[in-house]
Every structure is written in C-alpha cells, then in structure tokens.
C-alpha positions in Angstrom: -29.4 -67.4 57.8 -32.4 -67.7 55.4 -34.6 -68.1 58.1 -33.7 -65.2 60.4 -32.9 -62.6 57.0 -29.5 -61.9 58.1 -26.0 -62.8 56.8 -23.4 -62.8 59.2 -21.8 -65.5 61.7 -22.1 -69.0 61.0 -23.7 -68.2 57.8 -24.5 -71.8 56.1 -23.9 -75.4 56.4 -25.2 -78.1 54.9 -24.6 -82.0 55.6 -25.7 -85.4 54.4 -24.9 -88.6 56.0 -25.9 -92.4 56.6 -25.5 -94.3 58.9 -25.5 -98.3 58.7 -28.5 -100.9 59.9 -28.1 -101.4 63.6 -25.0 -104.2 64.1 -24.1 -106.3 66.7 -20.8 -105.9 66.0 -18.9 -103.3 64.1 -17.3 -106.1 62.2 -20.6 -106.9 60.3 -20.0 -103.9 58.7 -19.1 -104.4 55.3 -18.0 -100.8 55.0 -14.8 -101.2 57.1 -11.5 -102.3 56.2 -10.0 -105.2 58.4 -7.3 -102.4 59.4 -10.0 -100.4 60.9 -11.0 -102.9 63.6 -8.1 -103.0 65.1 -8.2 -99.4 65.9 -12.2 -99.7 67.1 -11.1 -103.0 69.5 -9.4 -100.1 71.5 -11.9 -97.3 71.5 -13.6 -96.8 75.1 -17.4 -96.8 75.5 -18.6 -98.7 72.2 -17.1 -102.1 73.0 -19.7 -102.9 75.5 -21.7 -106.0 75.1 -25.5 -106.5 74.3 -25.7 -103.3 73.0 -26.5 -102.1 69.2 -24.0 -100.4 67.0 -24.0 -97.9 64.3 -21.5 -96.6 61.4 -21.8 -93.0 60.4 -20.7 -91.3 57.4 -20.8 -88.2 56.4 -19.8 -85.0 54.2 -20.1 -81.9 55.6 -19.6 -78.1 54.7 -20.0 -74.3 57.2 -19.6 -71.0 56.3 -18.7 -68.1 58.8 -18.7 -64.2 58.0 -18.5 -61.4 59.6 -21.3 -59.2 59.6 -20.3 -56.9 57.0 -19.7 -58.3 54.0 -19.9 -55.5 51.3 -16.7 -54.6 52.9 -13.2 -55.5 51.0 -11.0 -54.2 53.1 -9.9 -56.9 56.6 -12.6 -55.6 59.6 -10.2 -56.2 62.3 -13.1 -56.0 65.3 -15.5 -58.8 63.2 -15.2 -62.3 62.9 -12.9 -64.1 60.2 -14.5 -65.3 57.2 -13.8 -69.3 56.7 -15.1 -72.3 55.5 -14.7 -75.8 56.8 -15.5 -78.4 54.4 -14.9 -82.1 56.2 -15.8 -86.0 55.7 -16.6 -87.4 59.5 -16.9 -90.8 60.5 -18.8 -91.9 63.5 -19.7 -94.8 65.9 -22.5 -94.9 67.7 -23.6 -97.7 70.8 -26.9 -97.7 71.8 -29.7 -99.1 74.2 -33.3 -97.6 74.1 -32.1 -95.5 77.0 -28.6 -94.9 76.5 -26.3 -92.9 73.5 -22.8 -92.8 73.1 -20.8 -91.3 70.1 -17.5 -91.2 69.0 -16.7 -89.7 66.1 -14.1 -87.9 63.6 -13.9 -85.2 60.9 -11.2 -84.6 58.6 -10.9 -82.2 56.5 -10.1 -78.8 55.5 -10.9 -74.8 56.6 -9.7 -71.8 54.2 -10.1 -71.7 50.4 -9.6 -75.2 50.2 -13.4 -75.5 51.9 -14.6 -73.6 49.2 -16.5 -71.7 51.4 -16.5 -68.6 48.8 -18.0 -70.2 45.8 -20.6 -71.6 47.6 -21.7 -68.6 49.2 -21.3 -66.3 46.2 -22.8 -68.5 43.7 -26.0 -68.9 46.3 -26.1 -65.2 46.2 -26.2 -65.3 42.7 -29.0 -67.7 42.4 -31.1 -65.5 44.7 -29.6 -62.4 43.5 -28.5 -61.1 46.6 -25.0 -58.8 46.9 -22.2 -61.3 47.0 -19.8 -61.0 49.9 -17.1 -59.4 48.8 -14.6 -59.8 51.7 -13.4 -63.2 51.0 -9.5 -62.3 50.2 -8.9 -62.1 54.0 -10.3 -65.5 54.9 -8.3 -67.7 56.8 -5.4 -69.1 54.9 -5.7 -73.3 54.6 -5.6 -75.5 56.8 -6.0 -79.3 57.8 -8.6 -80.2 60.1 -8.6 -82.7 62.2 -11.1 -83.0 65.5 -12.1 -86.1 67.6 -15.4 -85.7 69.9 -17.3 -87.6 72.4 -20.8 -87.4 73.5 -23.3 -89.4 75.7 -27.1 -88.8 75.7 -29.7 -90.0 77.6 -33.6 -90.6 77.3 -35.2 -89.8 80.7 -38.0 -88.8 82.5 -40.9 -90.4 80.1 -43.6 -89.6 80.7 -46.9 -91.2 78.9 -50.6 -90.6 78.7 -53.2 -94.3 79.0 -52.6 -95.1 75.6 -49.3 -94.5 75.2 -49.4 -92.4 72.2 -49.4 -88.7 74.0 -45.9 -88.5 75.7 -42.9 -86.2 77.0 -39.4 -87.1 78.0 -36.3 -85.2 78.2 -32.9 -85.6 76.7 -29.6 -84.5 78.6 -26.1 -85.0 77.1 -22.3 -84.3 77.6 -19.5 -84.5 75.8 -16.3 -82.4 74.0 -14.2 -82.2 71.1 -9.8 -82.2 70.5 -8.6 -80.9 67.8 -7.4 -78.1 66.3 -10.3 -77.0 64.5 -12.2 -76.9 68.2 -11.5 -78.1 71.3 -14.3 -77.8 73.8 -16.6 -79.5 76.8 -20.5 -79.2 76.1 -23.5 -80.3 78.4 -27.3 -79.9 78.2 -30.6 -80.9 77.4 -33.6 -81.5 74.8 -37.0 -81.8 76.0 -39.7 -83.0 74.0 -43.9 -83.3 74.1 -46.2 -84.8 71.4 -48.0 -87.5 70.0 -45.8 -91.1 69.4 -42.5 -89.6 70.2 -39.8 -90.9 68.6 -37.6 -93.5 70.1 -34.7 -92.3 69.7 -32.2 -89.5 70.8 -33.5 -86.0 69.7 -33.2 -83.5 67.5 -30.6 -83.0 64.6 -28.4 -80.4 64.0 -25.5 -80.0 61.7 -22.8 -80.6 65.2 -21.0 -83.4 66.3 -23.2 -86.2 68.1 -26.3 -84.7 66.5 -27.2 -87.2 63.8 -28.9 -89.2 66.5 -32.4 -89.5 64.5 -32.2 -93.1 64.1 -34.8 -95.4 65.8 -33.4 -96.9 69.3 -35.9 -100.3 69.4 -39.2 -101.4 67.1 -41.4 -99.1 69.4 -41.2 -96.1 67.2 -43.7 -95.2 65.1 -41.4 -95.1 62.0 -40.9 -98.9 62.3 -44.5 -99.5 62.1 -45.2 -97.1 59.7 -47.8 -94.2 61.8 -47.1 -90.7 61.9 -45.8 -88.6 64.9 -46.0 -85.2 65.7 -44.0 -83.1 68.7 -42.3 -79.8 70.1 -39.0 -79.7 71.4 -36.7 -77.2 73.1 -33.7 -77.8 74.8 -30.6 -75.8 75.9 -26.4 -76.1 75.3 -23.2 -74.7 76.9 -20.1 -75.0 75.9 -16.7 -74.5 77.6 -14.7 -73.4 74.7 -11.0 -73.7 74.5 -10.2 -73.0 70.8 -12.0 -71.9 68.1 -10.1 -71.4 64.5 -13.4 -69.9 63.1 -12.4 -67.1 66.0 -9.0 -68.1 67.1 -7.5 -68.0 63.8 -5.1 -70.5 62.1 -3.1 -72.5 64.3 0.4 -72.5 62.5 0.2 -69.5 60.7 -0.6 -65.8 61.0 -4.4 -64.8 60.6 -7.3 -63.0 61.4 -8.4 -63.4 64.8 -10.7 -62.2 67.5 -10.7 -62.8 71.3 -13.3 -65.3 71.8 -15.3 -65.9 74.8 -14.8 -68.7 76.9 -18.2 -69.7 77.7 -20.9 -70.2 74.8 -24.9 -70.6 75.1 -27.4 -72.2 72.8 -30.9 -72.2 73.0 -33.0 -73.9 70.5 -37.2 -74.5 69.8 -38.9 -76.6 67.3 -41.3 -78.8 65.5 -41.3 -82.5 64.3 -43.1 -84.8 62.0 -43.3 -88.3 61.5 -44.7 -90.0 58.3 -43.9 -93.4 57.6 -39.8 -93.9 57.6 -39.9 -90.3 57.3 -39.0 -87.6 60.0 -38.7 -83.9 59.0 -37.6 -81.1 61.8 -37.4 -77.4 62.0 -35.2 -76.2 65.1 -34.4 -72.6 65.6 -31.1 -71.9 67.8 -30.1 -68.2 69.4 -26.3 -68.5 70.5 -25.2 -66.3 72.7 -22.0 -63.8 71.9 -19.0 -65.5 70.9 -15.8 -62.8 70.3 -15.5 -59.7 72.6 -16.6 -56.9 70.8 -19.5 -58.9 68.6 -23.2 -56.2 68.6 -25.7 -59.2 69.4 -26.2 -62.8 70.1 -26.9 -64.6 66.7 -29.6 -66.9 65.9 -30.0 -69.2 62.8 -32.6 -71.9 61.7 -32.0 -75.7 60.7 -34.2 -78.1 58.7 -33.4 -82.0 58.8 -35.1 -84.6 56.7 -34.2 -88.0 57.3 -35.2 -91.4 56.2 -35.1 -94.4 57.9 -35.0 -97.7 55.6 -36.8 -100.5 56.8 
C-alpha cells in the first residue's frame, strides 16, 4: 500500500526465498532428506527427463485489513483483518520454453502470523495511526495449501541483433487447501532490450518466483545489463478464500466473496550483472460483495542470481 497511499485490503507482504543451482536431478540436492524423494518420485509433471530442476525455499508473510482501521469496534460489511505468515517449498522443471511448478506452504493465519505487530510497529516507524481493529482478526489457524502452475515463453520476437525483443508469457494453474482453493489463467507480455530468459515477472504469489535464468542466453549469465516493460493480466476462479471466507473450523468474520477475481498489472525491469530489480503495479478487481472500489497495490523484487 506504500505505493498507492492507502491502507486497506491486502495491506503488506513481504518474502525472501532461494532457490537451488539448476539440478539434473532433485536428488543432487543436498538440501533434501532421503525421506523426501520418495514423496517427489510420485509427483506429476517434474519427473520428466532431460529437463532442469529447481528447489525453492521460502518464508513468507501478508497482511489484509479492512478499510477502516481507526475503527475498534467488528465492521461487519468490510473485509476480515488477518495475517498469514507461511514457509513454502517448491519444485520447479524447466526447459528454455517450458515452466512447471509445484509447490507448498505451511503455515499459519490469525495472531499466530503476527500480522498485528508488524503492521503496528511499521506505523510506528513512519508514524502513521496504528490500526486499531486487530481484536476481531481471525482466530488461528493452520495453513496448509498445495498449487500447480505451468508457464510458457512464446511468441518471441527479435530485432537483427538480437538484443531488442518481445515475447509473451501465458500460464495456468490452481491451488487446494484450506487457506485458498482456486483455478488461475493468464498472461505476461514483455518488450525491451536483452530480455531475460526466463519466465516473467515476480510477485509475492504462488508460481511467481520464476526470475531465475532458463539457459546461458541471458544477459545475467554473461554479465550485460537489460532493460524492459511488461504488462500482463490474471483471473482467477475462486472457490475459498479464508482472508474473506473466514476460518474454516471455527466461527469468524466473514464476507461473501466473489467468485471470479481480475488482476491487471504494468511495470519496469532492470538487469545489471546477476542482478534484476522489478517494479510491477497490480489493480485487482472487487473481491467481497459490498467492497467501494477495486484495489490496487505496488510490488518491488530484487533478485540475485549467483553465478
């Protein structure tokens, strides 16, 4: 919300997570137990051969208020407050055209998630009016989501010298779980100078940490800088929600969500080096019946990719 001066909806989140050197074979990885490969042996879509493999992990927190938060009192028409603080684990099987993820998060939403202290103590920092509506948050609960998602690079396009270039980026996928279940399908395009090979922009979502190099022909590998735009749109199908559904085994807070969601996003890249650092800004369309206006946040990534 920073970038947009409000403070309402999905609020905040912040992640950090690495993700291993490309594998040929998840059991290179050092950083799973023996148990564990028994379990990824039976996973669909990442045992294919002749493709390259990589281990995500990550730790994760959001934030979602409603839009008044001077209020103490419950607002029965507005959004829960809630926090979802998670670890995720994710593998990811690649070509230089080709994307799929599987991954999970763990973890916990209510004051567990800590959601209030980090808000509060941020609006100390900046001495802004803390949100004082947190007692009706929803009570704890464990997370626990799987998701799925494919992407694609297509439709390249290059200029003589190969260093001015546009392609375009669809995906599909969903999530289980009780956190969110959901199907999602859309597309990134992007236009600049030495695109990235790899699978577009990064947002704080499952699937979106895809900001690793695909092969040796991105710039990042050889050390250049790159520079592009991107835009690209989402919809999801939405069958639960606990940030708007409430908690799943106990009475809570709730508010009738809608069944179909809308992203939009626009943004810049840079490339310097092993470095790439992205601004996106997303407007999501109305989520509860009874919500004023469509919402819209901004996201900044920095990643570095170790050579």
């Amino acid at each position: 919300d920073l970038f947009v001066g409000t403070d309402k909806h999905y609020t905040n989140g912040v992640s950090i997570s690495l993700l291993s050197p490309d594998l040929t074979d998840y059991r290179d990885s050092p950083a799973l137990p023996e148990w564990a490969h028994q379990v990824i042996d039976h996973l669909p879509f990442i045992n294919e051969p002749c493709l390259q493999r990589n281990i995500e992990f990550s730790l994760a927190q959001k934030i979602f208020t409603p839009e008044n938060i001077r209020a103490r009192n419950l607002i029965r028409d507005d959004r829960p407050y809630a926090g979802w603080l998670y670890l995720g684990a994710a593998f990811h099987n690649k070509n230089p055209r080709r994307l799929d993820t599987m991954a999970l998060q763990i973890g916990m939403v209510g004051p567990a998630a800590l959601g209030e202290a980090a808000q509060n103590n941020i609006h100390e920092i900046r001495d802004i009016d803390r949100a004082k509506g947190w007692d009706n948050q929803l009570e704890n609960e464990l997370g626990l989501v799987a998701y799925y998602e494919r992407k694609w690079r297509a439709a390249e396009r290059y200029g003589r010298d190969r260093r001015f270039g546009a392609d375009l980026i669809p995906h599909v996928g969903g999530a289980l779980g009780n956190v969110a279940t959901y199907l999602s399908a859309g597309t990134e395009a992007r236009v600049g100078w030495n695109l990235p090979a790899d699978f577009g922009t990064t947002l704080i979502r499952p699937g979106g940490d895809s900001s690793a190099p695909a092969d040796n022909s991105d710039p990042r590998i050889g050390a250049q800088w790159g520079f592009y735009l991107f835009s690209g749109v989402t919809g999801r199908l939405v069958g639960r929600d606990i940030f708007l559904d409430g908690n799943t085994f106990e009475d809570s807070h709730s508010v009738d969500r809608k069944l179909l969601v809308g992203d939009a996003f626009a943004g810049v890249s840079a490339l310097y080096g092993g470095f790439k650092m992205s601004y996106a800004h997303v407007w999501r369309s109305k989520e509860f019946d009874g919500q004023d206006d469509a919402s819209s946040f901004g996201s900044v990534t920095l990643s570095y990719s170790f050579r």
